[in-house]
C-alpha positions in Angstrom: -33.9 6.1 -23.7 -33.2 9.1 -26.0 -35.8 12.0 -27.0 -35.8 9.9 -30.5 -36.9 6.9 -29.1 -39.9 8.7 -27.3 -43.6 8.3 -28.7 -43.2 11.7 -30.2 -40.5 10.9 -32.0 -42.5 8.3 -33.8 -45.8 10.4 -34.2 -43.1 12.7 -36.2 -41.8 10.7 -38.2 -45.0 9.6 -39.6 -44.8 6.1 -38.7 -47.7 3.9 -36.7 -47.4 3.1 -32.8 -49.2 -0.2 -31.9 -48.6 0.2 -29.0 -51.5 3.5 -27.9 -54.2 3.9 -27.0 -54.9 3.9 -23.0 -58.4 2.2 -21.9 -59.5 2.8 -18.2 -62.7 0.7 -16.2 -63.1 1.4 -12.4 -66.5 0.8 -10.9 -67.8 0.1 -7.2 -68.8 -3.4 -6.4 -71.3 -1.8 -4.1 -72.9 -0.1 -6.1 -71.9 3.1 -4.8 -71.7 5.9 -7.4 -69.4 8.5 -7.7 -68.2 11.5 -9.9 -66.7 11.0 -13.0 -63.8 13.2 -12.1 -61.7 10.1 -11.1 -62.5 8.5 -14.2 -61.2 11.6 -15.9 -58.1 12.1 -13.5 -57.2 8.1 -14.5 -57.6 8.6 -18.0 -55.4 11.3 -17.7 -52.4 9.8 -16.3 -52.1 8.1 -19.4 -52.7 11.3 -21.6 -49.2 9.9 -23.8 -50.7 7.1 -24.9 -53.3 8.6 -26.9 -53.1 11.6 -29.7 -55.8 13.9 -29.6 -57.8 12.1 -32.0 -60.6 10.1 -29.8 -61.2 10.2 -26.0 -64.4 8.9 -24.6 -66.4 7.3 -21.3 -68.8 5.3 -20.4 -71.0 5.8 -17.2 -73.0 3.5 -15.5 -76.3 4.8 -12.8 -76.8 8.2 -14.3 -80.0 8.4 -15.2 -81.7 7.1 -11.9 -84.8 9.1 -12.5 -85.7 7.2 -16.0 -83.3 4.0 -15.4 -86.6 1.9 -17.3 -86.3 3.8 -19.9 -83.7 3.9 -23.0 -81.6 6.6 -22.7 -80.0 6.8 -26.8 -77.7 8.9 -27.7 -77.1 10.3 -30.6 -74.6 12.4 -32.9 -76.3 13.4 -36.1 -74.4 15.7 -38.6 -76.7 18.0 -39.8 -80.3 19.3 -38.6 -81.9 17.0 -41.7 -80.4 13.6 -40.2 -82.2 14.9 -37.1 -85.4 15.1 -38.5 -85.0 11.8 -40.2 -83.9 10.3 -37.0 -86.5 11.5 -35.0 -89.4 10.6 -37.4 -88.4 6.8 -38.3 -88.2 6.4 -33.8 -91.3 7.8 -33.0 -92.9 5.0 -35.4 -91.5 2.6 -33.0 -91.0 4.4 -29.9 -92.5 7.0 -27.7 -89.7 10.1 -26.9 -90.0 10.4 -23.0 -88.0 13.3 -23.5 -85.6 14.6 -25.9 -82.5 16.6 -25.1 -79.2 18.2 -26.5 -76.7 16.2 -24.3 -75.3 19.4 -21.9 -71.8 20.5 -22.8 -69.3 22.9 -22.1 -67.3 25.2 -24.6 -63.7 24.4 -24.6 -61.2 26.0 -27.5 -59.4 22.2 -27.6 -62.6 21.0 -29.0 -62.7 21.6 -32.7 -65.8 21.1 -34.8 -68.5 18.7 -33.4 -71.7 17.2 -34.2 -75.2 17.4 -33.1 -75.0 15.9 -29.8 -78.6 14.9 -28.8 -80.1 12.3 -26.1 -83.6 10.4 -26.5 -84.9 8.6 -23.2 -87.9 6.5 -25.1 -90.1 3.2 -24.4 -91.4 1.3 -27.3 -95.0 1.2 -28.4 -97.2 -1.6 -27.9 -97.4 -1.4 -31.5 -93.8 -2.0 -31.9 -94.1 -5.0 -29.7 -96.9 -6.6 -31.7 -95.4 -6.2 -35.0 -92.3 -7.8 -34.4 -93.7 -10.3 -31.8 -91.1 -13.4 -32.2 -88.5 -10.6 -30.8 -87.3 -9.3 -27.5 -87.7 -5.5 -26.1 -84.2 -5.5 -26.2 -84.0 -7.5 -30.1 -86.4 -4.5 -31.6 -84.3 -1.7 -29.8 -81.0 -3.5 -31.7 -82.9 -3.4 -35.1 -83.7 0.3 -34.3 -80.1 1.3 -33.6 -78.9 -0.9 -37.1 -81.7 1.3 -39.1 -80.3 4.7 -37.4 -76.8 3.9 -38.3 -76.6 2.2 -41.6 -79.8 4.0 -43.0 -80.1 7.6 -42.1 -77.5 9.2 -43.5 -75.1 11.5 -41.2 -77.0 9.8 -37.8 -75.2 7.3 -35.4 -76.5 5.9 -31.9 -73.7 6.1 -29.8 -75.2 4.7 -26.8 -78.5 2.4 -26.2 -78.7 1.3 -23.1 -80.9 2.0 -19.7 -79.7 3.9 -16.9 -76.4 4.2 -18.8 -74.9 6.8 -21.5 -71.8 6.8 -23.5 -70.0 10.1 -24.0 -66.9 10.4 -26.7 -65.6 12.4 -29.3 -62.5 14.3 -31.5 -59.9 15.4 -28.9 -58.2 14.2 -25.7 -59.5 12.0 -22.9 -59.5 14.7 -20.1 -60.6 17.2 -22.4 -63.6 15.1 -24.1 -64.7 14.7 -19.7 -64.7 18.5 -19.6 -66.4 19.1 -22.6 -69.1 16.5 -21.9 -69.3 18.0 -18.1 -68.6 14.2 -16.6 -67.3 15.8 -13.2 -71.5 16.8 -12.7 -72.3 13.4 -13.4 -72.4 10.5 -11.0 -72.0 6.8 -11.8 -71.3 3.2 -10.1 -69.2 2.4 -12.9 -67.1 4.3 -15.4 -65.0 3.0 -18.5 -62.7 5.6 -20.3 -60.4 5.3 -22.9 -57.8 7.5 -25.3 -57.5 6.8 -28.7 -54.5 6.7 -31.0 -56.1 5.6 -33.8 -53.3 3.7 -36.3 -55.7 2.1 -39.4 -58.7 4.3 -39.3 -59.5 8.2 -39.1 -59.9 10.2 -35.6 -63.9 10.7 -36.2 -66.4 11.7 -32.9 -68.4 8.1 -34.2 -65.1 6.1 -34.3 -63.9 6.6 -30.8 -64.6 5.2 -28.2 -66.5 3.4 -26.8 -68.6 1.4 -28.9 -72.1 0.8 -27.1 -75.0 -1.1 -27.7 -77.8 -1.4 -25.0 -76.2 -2.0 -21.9 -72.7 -2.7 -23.7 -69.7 -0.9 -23.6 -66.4 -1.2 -24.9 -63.3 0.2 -25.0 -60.2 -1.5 -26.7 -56.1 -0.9 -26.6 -54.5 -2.9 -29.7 -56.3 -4.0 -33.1 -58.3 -6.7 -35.2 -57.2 -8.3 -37.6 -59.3 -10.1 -38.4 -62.2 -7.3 -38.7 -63.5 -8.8 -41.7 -64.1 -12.2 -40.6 -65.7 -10.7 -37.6 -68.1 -8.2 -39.3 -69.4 -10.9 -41.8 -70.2 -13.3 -39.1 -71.8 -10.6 -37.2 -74.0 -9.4 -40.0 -75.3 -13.3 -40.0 -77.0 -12.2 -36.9 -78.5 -9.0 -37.7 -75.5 -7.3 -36.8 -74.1 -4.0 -39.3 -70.8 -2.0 -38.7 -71.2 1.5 -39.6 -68.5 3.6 -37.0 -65.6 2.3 -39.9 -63.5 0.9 -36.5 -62.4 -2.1 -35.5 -63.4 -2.3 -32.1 -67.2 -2.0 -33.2 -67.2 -5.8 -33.7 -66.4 -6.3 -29.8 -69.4 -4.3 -28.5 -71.7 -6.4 -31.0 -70.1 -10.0 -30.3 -70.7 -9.7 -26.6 -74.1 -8.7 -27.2 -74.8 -12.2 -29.5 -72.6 -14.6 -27.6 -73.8 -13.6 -24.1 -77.5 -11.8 -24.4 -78.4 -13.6 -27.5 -76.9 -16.8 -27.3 -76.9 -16.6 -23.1 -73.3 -18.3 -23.0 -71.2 -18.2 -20.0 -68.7 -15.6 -19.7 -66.2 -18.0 -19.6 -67.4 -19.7 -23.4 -67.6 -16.3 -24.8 -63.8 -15.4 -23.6 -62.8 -18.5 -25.0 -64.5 -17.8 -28.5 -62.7 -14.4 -28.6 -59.5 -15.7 -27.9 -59.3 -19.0 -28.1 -56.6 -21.2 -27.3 -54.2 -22.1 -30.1 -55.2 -25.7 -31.4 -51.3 -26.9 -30.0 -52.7 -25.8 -26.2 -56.0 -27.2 -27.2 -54.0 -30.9 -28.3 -52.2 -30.6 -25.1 -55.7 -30.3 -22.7 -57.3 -33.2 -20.4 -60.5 -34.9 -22.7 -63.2 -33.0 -21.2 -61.3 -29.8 -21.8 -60.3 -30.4 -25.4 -63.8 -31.5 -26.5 -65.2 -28.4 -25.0 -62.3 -26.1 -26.5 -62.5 -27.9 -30.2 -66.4 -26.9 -30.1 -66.0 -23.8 -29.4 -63.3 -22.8 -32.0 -65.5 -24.8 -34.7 -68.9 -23.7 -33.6 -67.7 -19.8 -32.9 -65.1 -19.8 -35.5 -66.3 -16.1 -36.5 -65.8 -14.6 -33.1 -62.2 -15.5 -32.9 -60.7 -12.4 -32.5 -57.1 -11.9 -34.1 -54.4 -9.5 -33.6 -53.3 -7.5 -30.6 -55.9 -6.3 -27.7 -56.9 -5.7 -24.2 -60.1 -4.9 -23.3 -62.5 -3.7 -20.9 -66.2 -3.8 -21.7 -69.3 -2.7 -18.9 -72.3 -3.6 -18.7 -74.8 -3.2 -16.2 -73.9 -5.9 -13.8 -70.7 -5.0 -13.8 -67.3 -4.8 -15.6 -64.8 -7.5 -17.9 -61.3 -7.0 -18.7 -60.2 -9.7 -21.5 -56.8 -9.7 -23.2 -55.9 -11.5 -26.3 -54.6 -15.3 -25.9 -50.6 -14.6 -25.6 -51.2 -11.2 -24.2 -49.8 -8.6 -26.7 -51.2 -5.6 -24.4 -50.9 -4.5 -21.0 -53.8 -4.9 -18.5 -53.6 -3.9 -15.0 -56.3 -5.1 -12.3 -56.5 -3.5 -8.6 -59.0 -3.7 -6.0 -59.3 -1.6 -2.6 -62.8 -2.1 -0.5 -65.4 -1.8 -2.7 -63.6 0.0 -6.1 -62.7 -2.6 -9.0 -59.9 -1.4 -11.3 -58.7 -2.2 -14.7 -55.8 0.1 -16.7 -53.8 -0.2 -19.0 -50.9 1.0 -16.9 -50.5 0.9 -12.8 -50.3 4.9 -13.0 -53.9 5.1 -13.5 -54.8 3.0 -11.1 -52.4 5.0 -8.6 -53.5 8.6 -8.8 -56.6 8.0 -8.0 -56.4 5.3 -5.5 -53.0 5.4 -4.1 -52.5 2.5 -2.1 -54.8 0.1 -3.7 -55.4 -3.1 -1.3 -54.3 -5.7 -4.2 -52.5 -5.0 -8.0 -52.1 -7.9 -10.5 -51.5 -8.3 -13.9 -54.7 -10.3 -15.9 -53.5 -13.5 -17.8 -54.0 -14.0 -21.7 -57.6 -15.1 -22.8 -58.9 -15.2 -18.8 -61.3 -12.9 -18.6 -61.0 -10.1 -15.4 -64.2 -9.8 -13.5 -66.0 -6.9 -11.4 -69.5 -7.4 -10.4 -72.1 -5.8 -8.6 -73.1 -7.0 -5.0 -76.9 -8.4 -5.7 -79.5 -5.6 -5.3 -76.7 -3.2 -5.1 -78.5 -1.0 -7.8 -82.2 -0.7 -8.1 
């Protein structure tokens, strides 16, 4: 391969790379948690695949201490989308305690945002007044408000016990700044971004989080459009201006709303094409037909591999014919997924089992029952 072949040889000559991004999930199966250093020394193996623009992580278990409460996270862009933010949630919610999310200066780290973290419970009040909702359906309506209403506010994380951390810059540099190496988790997603249709932005990387959700996505959706309109059906507004948004919000209707199988949900998100479909046993084809017709919307198109936690565990899904890598690995208790081996290898040298996931056959980790209180 010659020097003009190279990803930098692309990047200057101004033309897109499909191929970036890097995306990263290791988690143990026991529940154990650990520091996010090896999340961060992962990511960084990949540090080519990404440009600077968007590095972010998702940790599982931090918050032990408040792990009933929502812990929100929140990037505002001025002191008055504060103020805003803070008022419309305390109408809804009482602020357990409210913090600037601890960071540490760093010259790679260009201009950032208000960085600030809520850990709250919702007033009986709240409850009451939307009473033919869930806890968990008022706290989605509360983070569609922030982020599509208050101008210059976006929740980046919702969840309990669990916190999402991203912003401008790379991977190993975003785990620095945010301090991740003081933090322990039983489960860690990370990812790099090179962004190729939208802006680098600290909202737009990644992850994408609602409650318990997490996402992190190598490749891109096409059909973004189709998606977003289907979601907003459902309650569901994109505000980050990314394609991956649609992810985090599709898992959260097909599986918490709807409470399909993991397995029906996959095969909504990339479904078989209709020539496989033709080509299945009755019982098979019936089931796959409904799906694509039922869950048209959630078909998602283009290239991808993901890797999405939650808080029983972790999911690696690739699109149907596989159009990005995805790496799986396993030794004792720690569950891998990367989008390249070398991840996987410098922190876990001689991993017990390494395998490559299959197109549309979703990768599964999951916690040992009561392995986290």
């Amino acid at each position: 391969m010659t020097p003009e072949t190279t990803k930098a040889a692309y990047v200057r000559r101004g033309e897109k790379d499909m191929s970036g991004c890097a995306i990263v999930g290791v988690m143990s199966e026991a529940g154990r948690r650990f520091p996010g250093d090896i999340a961060i020394r992962a990511i960084g193996a990949m540090h080519e695949r990404s440009n600077g623009l968007g590095g972010g992580f998702a940790a599982y278990g931090i918050y032990p201490d408040r792990s009933d409460q929502y812990a929100f996270h929140i990037m505002f862009d001025h002191p008055g989308a504060e103020e805003a933010t803070r008022a419309y949630v305390e109408r809804h919610c009482v602020i357990v305690q409210d913090e600037a999310i601890p960071t540490r200066a760093l010259e790679v780290i260009g201009p950032r945002p208000i960085l600030q973290r809520y850990f709250i419970d919702l007033r009986p009040k709240a409850r009451e007044r939307y009473y033919g909702l869930t806890e968990e359906d008022i706290v989605v309506r509360i983070v569609m408000h922030i982020n599509c209403e208050i101008e210059g506010a976006f929740v980046l994380s919702s969840g309990k016990n669990m916190g999402v951390f991203k912003g401008v810059g790379y991977p190993e540099d975003i785990g620095r700044f945010f301090r991740l190496d003081e933090y322990e988790a039983y489960s860690w997603l990370a990812h790099g971004r090179f962004p190729t249709n939208t802006t680098g932005w600290w909202g737009g990387a990644h992850p994408f989080g609602l409650l318990d959700w997490a996402v992190v996505h190598n490749g891109e959706v096409s059909s973004y459009g189709i998606n977003r309109r289907y979601l907003e059906n459902y309650g569901y507004h994109c505000a980050l201006h990314t394609d991956t948004e649609v992810i985090a919000y599709l898992f959260d209707l097909l599986m918490r709303q709807q409470s399909l199988p993991l397995e029906i949900a996959a095969m909504a998100m990339a479904a078989p094409f209709w020539s496989r479909i033709e080509r299945m046993g009755e019982e098979a084809r019936e089931l796959a037909r409904t799906v694509r017709i039922v869950c048209g919307g959630a078909l998602l198109n283009g290239p991808f591999s993901i890797v999405v936690g939650h808080r029983g565990g972790m999911i690696g899904l690739n699109d149907r014919t596989k159009l990005r890598p995805m790496v799986v690995a396993r030794h004792d208790d720690l569950f891998f997924i990367a989008s390249e081996e070398a991840a996987v290898r410098t922190v876990c040298p001689t991993p017990d089992h390494v395998w490559h996931a299959e197109g549309g056959v979703p990768i599964v980790g999951a916690l040992k029952e009561q392995a986290v209180a």
